[in-house]
Backbone bond lengths (Angstrom), bond angles and torsions (degrees), N, CA, C in turn:
res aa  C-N    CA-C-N  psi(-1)  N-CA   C-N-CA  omega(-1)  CA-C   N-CA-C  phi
1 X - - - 1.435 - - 1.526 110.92 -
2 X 1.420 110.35 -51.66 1.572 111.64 169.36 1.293 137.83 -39.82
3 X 1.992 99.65 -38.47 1.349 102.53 169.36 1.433 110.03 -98.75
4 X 1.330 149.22 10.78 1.324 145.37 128.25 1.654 114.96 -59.33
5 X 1.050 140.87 -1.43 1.006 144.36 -170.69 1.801 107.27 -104.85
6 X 1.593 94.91 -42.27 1.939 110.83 -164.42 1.733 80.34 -88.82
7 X 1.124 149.99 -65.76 1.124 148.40 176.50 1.475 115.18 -18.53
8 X 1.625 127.18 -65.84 1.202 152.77 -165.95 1.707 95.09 -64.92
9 X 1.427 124.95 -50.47 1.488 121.06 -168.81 1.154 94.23 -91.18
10 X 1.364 144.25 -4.06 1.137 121.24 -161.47 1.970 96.21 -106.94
11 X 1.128 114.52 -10.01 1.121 139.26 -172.37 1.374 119.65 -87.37
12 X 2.085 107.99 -45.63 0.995 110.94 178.73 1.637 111.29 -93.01
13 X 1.328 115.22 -3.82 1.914 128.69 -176.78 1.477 97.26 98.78
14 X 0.997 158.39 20.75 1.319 170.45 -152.47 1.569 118.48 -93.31
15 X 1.308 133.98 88.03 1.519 120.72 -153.77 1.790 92.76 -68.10
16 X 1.486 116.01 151.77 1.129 111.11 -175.44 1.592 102.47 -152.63
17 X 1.232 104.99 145.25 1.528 120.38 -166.16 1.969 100.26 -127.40
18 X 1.233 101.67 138.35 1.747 108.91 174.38 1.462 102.74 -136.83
19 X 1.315 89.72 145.99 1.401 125.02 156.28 1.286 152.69 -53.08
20 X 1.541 145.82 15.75 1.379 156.84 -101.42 1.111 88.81 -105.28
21 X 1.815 108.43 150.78 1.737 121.70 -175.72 1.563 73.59 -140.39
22 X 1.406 116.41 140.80 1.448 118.35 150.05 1.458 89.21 -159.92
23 X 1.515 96.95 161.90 1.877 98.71 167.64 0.930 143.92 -72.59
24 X 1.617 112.80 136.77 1.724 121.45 -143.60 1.561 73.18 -100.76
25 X 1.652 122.72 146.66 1.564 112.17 153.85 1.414 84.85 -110.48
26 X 1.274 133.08 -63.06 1.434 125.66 -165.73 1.430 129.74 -115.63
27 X 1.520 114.42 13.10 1.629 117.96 153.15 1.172 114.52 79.32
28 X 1.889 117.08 -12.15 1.508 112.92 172.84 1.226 119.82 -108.22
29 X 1.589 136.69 -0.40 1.411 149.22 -173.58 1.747 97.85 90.80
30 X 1.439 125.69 -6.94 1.289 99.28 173.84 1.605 128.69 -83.76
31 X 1.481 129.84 -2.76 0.962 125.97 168.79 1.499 124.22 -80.81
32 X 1.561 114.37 -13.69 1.635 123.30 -160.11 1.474 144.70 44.14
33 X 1.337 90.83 13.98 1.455 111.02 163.79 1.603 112.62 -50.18
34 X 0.878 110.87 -22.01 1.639 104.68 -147.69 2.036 102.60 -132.02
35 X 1.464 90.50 23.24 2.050 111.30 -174.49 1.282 83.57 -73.63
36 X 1.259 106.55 154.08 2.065 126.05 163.11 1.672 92.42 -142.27
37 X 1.139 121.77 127.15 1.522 122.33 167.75 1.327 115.17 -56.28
38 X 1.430 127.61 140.99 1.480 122.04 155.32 1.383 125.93 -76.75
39 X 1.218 111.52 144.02 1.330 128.42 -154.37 1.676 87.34 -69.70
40 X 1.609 146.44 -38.10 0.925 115.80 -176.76 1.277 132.13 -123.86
41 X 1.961 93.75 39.25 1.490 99.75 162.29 1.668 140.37 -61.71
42 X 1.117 131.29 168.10 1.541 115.75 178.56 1.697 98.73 -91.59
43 X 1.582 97.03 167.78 1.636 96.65 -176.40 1.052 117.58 -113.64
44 X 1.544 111.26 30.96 1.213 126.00 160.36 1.571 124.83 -108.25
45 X 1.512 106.92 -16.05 1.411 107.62 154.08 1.927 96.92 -151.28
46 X 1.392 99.21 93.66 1.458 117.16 176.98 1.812 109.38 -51.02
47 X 1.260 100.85 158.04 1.911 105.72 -170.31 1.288 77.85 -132.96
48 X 1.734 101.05 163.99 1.598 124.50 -176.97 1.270 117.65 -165.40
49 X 1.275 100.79 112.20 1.896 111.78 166.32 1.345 126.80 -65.48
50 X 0.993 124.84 102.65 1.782 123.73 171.87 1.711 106.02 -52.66
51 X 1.394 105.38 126.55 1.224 117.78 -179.85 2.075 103.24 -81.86
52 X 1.266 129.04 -33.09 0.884 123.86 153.12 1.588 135.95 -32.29
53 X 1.723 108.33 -57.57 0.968 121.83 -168.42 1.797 114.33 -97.42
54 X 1.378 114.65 -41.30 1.460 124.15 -179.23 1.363 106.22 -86.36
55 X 1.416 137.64 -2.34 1.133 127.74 -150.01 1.576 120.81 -164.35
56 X 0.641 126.92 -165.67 1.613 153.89 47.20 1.481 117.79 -104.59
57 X 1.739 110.17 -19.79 1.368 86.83 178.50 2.131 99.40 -104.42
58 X 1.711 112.77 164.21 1.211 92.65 -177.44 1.899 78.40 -145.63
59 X 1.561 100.26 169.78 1.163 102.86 162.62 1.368 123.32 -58.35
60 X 1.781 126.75 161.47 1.119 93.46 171.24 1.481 134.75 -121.27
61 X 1.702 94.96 38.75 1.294 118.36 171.81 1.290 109.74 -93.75
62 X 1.373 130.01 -12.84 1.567 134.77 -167.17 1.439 110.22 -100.71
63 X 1.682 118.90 -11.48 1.666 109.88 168.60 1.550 96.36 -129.69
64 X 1.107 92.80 169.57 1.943 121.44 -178.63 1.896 105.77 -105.28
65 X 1.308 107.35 116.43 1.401 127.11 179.97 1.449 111.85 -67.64
């Protein structure tokens, strides 16, 4: 739904903000349970936002669904 949602505003020019739940094991970004890639890392050496620490909510031009 999230990424039907970031799709639709991003489509119509729509600034758009989300919500992310994933599992926290330890609440400080050092376990990485809780990484979401950024939408404009390379995919040859991928980047990652801790949903713990940067977030939970993020733009939703700044992560990849």
């Amino acid at each position: 739904m999230l990424k039907a949602v970031k799709e639709l505003a991003e489509k119509q020019n729509i600034p758009c903000q989300i919500s992310l739940e994933e599992k926290m094991g330890c609440g400080i970004g050092a376990c990485l349970g809780c990484a979401v890639k950024k939408a404009q890392s390379p995919k040859e050496a991928p980047e990652y936002y801790h949903v713990c620490k940067g977030g939970p909510v993020f733009k939703s031009t700044d992560v990849e669904i």
